[in-house]
C-alpha positions in Angstrom: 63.3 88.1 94.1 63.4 89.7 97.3 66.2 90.9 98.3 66.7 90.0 102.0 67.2 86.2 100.0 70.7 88.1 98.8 74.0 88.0 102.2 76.4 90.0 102.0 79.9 89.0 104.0 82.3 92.0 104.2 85.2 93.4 105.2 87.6 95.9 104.5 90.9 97.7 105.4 93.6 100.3 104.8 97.0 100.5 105.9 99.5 103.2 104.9 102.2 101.4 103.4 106.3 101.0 104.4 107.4 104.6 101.9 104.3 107.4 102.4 104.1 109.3 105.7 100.3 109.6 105.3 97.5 107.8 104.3 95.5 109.9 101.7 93.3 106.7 100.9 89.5 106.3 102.2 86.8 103.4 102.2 83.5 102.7 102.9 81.1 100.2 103.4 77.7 100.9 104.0 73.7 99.3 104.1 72.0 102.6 102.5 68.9 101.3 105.0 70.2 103.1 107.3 71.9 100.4 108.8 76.0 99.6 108.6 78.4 102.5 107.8 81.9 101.7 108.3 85.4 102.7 107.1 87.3 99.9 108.6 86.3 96.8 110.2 88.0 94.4 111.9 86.6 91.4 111.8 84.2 90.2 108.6 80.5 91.7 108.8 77.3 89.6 107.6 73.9 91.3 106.3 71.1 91.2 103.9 71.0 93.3 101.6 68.4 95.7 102.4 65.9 97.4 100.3 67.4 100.7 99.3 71.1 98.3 98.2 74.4 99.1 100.1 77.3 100.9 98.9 81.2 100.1 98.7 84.1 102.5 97.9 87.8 102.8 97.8 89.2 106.4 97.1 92.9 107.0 96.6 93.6 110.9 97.1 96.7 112.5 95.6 97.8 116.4 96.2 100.3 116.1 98.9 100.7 117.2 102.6 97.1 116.0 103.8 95.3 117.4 101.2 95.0 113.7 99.2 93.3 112.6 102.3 90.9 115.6 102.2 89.7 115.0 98.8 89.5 111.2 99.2 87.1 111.9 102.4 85.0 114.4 100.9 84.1 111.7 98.1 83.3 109.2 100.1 81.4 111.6 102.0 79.5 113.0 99.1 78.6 110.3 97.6 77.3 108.5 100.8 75.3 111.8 100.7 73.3 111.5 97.6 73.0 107.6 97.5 71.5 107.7 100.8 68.6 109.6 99.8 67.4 106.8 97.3 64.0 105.7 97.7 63.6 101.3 98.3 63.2 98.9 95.6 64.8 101.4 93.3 64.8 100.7 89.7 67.9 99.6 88.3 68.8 102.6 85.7 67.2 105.4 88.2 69.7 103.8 90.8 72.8 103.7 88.2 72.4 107.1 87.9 72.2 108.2 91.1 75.5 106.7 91.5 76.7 108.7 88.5 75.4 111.2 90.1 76.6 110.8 93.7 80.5 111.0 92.0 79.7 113.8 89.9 78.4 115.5 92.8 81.5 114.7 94.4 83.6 115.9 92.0 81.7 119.5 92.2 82.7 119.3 96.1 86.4 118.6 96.0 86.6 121.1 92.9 85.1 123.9 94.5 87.2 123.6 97.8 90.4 123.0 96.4 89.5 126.3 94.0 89.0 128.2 97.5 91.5 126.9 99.8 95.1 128.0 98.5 96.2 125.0 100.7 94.2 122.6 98.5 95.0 123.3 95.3 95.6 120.8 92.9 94.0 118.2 95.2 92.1 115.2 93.9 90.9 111.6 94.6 90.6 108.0 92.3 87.1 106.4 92.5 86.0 103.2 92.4 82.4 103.2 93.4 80.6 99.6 93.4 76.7 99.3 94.3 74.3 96.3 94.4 70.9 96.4 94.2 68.3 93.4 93.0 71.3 91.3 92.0 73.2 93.5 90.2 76.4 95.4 91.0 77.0 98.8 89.3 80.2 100.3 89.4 80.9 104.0 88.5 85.1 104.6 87.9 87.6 107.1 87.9 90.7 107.1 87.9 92.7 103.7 88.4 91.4 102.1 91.5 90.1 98.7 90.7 86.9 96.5 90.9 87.5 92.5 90.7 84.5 89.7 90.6 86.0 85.9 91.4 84.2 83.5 90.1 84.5 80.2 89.4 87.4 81.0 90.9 88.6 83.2 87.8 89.4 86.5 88.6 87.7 89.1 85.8 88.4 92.9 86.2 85.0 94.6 85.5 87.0 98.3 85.4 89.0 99.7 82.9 91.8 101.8 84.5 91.7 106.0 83.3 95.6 105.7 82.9 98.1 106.0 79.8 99.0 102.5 80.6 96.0 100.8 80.1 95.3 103.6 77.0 98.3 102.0 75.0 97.7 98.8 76.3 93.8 98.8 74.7 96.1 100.8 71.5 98.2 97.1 71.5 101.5 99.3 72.2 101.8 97.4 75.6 101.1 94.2 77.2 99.9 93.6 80.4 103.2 92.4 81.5 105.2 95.5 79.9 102.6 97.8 81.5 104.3 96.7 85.2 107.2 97.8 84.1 106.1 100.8 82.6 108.3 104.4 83.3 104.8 106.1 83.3 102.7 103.5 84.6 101.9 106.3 87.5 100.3 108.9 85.2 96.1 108.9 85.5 93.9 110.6 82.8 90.8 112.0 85.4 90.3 112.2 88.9 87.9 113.7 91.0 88.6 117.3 92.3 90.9 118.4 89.4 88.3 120.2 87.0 84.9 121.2 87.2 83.2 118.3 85.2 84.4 114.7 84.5 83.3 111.7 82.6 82.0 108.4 84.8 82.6 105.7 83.4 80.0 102.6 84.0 79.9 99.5 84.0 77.7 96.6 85.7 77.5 92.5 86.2 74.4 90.3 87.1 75.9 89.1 89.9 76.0 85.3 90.9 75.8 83.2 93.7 79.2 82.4 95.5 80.5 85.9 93.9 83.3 87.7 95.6 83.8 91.4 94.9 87.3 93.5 95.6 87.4 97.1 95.5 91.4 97.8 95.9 93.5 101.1 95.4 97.0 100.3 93.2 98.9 100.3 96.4 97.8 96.2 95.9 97.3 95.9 92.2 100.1 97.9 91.3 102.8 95.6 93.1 100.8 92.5 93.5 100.1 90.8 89.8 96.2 89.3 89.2 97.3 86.1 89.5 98.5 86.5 93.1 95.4 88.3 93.9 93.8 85.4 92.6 95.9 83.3 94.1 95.1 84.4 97.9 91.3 84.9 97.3 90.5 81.1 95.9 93.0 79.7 98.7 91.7 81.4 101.7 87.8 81.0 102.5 88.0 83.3 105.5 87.1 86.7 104.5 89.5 88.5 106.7 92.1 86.6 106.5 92.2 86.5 102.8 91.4 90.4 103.0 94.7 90.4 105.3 96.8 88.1 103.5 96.1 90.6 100.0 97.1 93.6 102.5 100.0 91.6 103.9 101.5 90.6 100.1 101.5 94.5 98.7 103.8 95.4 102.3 105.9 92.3 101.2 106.5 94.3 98.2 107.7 97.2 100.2 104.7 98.9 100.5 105.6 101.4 98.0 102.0 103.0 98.2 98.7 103.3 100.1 97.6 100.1 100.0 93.9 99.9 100.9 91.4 97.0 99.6 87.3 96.0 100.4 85.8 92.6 100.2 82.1 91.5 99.4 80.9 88.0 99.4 77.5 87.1 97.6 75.9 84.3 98.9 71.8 83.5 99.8 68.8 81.8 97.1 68.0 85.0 95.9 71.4 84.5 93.7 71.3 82.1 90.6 74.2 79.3 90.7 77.0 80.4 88.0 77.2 78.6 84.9 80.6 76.1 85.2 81.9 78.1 82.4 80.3 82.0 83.5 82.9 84.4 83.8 82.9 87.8 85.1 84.1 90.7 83.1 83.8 94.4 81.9 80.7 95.4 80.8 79.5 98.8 79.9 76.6 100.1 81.3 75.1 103.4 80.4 71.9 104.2 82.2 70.4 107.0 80.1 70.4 110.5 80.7 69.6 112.5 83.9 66.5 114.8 84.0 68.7 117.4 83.9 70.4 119.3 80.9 73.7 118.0 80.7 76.9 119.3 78.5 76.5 116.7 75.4 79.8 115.7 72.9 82.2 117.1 75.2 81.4 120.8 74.4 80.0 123.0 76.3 77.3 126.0 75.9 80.4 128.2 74.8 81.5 125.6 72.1 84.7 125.3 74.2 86.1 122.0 74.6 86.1 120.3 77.9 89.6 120.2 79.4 90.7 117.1 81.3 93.5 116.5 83.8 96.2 114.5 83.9 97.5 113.8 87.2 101.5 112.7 87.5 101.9 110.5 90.6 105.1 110.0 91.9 107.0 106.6 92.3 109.1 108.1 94.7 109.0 108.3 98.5 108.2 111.2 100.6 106.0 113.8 99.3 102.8 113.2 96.9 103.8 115.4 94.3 101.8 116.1 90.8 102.5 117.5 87.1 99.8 119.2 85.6 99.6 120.5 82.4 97.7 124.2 81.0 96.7 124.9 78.1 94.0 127.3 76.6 90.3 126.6 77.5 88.4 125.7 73.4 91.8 124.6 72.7 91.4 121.3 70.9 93.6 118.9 72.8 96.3 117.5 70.0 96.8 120.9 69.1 97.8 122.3 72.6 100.2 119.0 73.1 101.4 120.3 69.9 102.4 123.7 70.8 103.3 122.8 74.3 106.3 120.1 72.7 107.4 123.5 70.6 106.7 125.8 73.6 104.8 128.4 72.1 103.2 131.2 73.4 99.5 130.4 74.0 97.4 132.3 71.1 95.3 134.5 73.1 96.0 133.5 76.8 95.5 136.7 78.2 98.6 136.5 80.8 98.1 132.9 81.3 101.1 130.3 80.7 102.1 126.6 79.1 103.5 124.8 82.7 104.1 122.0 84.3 104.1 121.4 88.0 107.2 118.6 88.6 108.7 116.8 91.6 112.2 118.9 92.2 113.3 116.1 95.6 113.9 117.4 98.8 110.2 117.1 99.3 110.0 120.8 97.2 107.7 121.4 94.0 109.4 123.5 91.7 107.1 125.7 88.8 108.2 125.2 85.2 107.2 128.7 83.0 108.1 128.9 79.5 108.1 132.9 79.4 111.7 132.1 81.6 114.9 130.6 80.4 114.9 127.2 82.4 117.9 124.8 82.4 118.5 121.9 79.9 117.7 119.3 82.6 114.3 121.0 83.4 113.5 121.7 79.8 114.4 117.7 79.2 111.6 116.9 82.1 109.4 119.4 80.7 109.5 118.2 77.3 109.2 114.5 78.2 105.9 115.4 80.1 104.2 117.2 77.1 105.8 113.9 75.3 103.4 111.7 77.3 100.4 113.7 76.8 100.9 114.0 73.2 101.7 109.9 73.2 97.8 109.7 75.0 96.3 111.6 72.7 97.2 109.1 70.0 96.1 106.5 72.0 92.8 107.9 72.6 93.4 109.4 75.7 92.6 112.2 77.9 95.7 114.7 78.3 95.9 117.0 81.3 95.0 120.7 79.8 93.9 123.2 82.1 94.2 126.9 81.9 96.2 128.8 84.5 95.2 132.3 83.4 96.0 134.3 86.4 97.6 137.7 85.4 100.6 137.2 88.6 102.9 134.5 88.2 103.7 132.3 90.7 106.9 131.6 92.0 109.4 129.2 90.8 109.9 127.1 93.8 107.0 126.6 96.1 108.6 124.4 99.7 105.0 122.2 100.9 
């Protein structure tokens, strides 16, 4: 199959939203030839697809002030960076994990300049990265953007969202309807930028004739159900307009977030016709290992555990705020949720501190310590925070832990 006998139709916007003052989310759609590389387009694009694949992204960057927007940038950048330096014709699992590689590489980017730039601290981005070569799309995910496949006009979600709502939904504690309606439905369990390593999560689908693709942030998934989505993409044969009627229905919803969304129709002989019945869905993909020694069973060199992040994203209008929680690097993770709830002093912290980094209104960030007396209604938040991660952990989940360590304590109310 060559693969010039494989169009691609796309298109793909962002729009801020009715609530947030700036838009922190980032695309990209690009021919890795060498040919299209855009970030918005206006009207719907055709192409082949070229030898070395093309490359689609949506990026939803969280940190507050402008800093979201800097960290969704610098992943798009990155990875447009390392996939572009793919040779033609690549094989499929050598080009899987170049993508893996291309978001890991990212994640070392935004890490390292947020750990420089006081300004950027705490900053971080979602990934949804989708990339097609020979007739197959691989996707590399983090975070809680989401991929969609239509076909057959059945919408099938080939991502699993890094949340605590989809954890306890996959644990049977919540439906897909309760999970819309969820207090908590905000809180992610990785993002890039947040710690120094992170875990992509793959997946891929033999891709079909008559496919279309989404990439969308959860500006549009989050107030817009599947069904609607579904809905709008079966009705509307025009590529833009379906890509602006999607955009259109999450401001209808009062535009409570970033709302940002790309579109890829598969057409062209090199694509076999869908089985009536053929269904897209999740399908894990795991590539093999890089060349490269890698950190294996989640321990490092030290026989430390590897801490993840858990980013809290506020509801709210105004500012992107975020609660993160510390702990003690080889801690295991139920036991630091554990002693966080009692509010022990870390064993052996050397200076550092169990904190939590809330949304105080007024477009302020206030810094919870538990060496200080704080007040019942910030001991109340606090608690219900380390509540959440400990609820993750038994679903299976990934709790923020993350060691401050730094011998001067910071002050308790930081204005952004």
């Amino acid at each position: 199959m060559s693969p010039s006998e494989i169009q691609l139709e796309v298109f793909g916007k962002t729009d801020v939203g009715l609530i947030r003052e700036h838009n922190e989310d980032n695309l990209l759609i690009a021919d890795l030839g060498g040919g299209l590389k855009e970030s918005n387009l206006e009207r719907a694009t055709e192409l082949p697809l070229g030898e070395h694949g093309a490359l689609f992204l949506v990026c939803d960057g969280m940190g507050g002030a402008a800093a979201g927007e800097v960290a969704s940038q610098m992943a798009v950048d990155a990875i447009f960076d390392v996939m572009a330096e793919g040779e033609a014709r690549p094989a499929r699992d050598a080009f899987a994990r170049q993508l893996r590689r291309a978001v890991e590489t990212a994640n070392e980017r935004i890490f390292q300049q947020s750990r420089d730039n006081q300004s950027e601290r705490g900053m971080g981005t979602t990934c949804t990265a989708a990339a097609v070569v020979g007739g197959t799309l691989m996707v590399a995910q983090i975070g809680d953007s989401r991929c969609y496949v239509l076909r057959n006009q059945v919408l099938g979600q080939v991502t699993k969202d890094q949340s605590l709502a989809w954890q306890l939904i996959e644990a049977g504690a919540l439906t897909h309807e309760d999970a819309k309606a969820f207090e908590h439905a905000n809180i992610i369990l990785q993002a890039l930028g947040v710690q120094d390593r992170v875990e992509v999560v793959m997946s891929q689908v033999a891709l079909r004739r008559g496919d279309t693709l989404l990439l969308c942030s959860d500006g549009l998934h989050g107030p817009v159900s599947d069904s609607e989505i579904r809905e709008i993409l079966v009705g509307e044969s025009d590529l833009k307009k379906a890509g602006e009627s999607l955009l259109q229905k999450a401001l209808e919803r009062d535009g409570p977030d970033n709302v940002t969304i790309v579109l890829v129709r598969f057409t062209g002989g090199g694509l076999a016709v869908p089985a009536p019945d053929e269904r897209a869905e999740f399908v894990a993909y795991d590539p093999g290992p890089d060349p490269i020694p890698e950190r294996v069973g989640g321990v490092d060199s030290g026989g430390q555990s590897l801490l993840a992040t858990m980013e809290i994203r506020s509801p709210e209008g105004g500012g992107e705020p975020a609660r993160k929680l510390t702990s003690v690097p080889g801690e295991p993770r139920a036991d630091a949720a554990a002693r966080a709830v009692g509010g022990a002093a870390p064993a052996g912290a050397g200076g550092g501190s169990v904190s939590a980094l809330g949304h105080a209104g007024g477009g302020r960030r206030r810094f919870f310590d538990w060496r200080d007396g704080v007040s019942a209604d910030d001991a109340r938040s606090v608690a219900t925070l380390f509540l959440i991660g400990l609820l993750a952990v038994a679903a299976g989940g990934i709790v923020a832990l993350k060691c401050d360590g730094a011998s001067t304590r910071p002050s308790h109310e930081v204005t952004r």
